[in-house]
N, C-alpha and C positions, 0 to 999 in steps of 0.2 A: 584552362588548367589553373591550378594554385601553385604559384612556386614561393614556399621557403627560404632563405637563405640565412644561414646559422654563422654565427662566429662566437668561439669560444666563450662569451662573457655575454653574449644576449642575441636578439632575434634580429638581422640586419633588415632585413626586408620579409613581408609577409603582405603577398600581392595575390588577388582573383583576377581572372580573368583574363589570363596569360595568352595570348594565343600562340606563339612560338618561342621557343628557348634554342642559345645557339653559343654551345662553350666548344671548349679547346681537352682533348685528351690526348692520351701516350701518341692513339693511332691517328691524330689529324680533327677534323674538326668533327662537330657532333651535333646533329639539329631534332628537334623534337616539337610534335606535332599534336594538336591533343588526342588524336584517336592512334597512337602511337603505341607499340606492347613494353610493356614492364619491363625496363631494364635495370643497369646498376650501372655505372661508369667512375673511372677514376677520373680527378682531376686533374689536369696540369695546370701553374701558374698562367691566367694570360687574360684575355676577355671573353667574359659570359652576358650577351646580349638576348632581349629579349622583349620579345610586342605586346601593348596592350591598346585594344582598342579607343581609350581613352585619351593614354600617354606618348603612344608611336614606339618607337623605339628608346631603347633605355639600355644603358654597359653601363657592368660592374666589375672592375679590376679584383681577380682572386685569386690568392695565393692556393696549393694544394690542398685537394679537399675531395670528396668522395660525392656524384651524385644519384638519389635513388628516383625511378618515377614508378606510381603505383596508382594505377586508375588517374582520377586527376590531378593525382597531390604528387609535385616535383620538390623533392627536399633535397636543399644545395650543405653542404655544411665545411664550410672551408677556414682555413688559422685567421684568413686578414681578407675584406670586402671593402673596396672603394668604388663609390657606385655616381655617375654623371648622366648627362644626357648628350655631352658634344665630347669626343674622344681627344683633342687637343684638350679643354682643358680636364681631363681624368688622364691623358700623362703626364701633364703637370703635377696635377695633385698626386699619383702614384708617385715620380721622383722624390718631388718631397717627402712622405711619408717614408719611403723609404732609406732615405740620407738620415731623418731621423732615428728609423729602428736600425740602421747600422751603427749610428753613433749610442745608440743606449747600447746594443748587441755590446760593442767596444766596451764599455762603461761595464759592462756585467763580465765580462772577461776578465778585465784588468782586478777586478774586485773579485774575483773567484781564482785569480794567480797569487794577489797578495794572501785570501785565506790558507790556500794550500801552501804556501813559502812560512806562515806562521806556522800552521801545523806543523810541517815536516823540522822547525826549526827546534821546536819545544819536542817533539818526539827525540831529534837526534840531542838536546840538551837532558833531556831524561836517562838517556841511553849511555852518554858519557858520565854521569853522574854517580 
């Protein structure tokens, strides 16, 4: 198989010769095969594992995303991909990344309360005027 995997701003991985893919959905876990029939699945956040005869096994931390398989071609396309080969260190690196997109999250928060607190202040100084 060829699996895809997309993330918003470029192509995370784009791998031949897949022999098995193994993610996480709403209903439990989800394995794929290459003479496998055509499906669609939703993703949930978690690990998406997968073999290559070359590489062995290989996970990649992903956040919600949708995946489609279509003859050989398995396109993953999820918000955020963190991909290792040893799963201690890819929850390392998952915590980390995500201590940091909490603290940006926060950071974009905080800057989108003070726009709105401007806003509303010049609207209600327009208003009294």
């Amino acid at each position: 198989m060829r699996l895809r995997i997309l993330v918003p701003s470029a192509v995370f991985a784009d791998l031949a010769d897949v022999t098995r893919i193994t993610c996480e959905t709403r209903a439990g876990h989800f394995g794929l095969l290459p003479h496998r029939l055509d499906c669609v699945a939703a993703l949930e956040p978690g690990i998406l594992s997968y073999a290559t005869a070359v590489d062995g096994e290989r996970f990649v931390a992903v956040d919600d995303g949708t995946l489609v398989k279509a003859g050989p071609e398995v396109l993953v396309s999820v918000r955020r991909a963190i991909g290792g080969s040893d799963l201690q260190d890819l929850r390392a690196r998952v915590e980390q990344e995500f201590l940091k997109f909490d603290e940006e999250e926060r950071r974009r928060r905080l800057v989108v309360a003070r726009i709105e607190q401007n806003l509303l202040r010049r609207l209600a100084d327009r208003a009294y005027a």
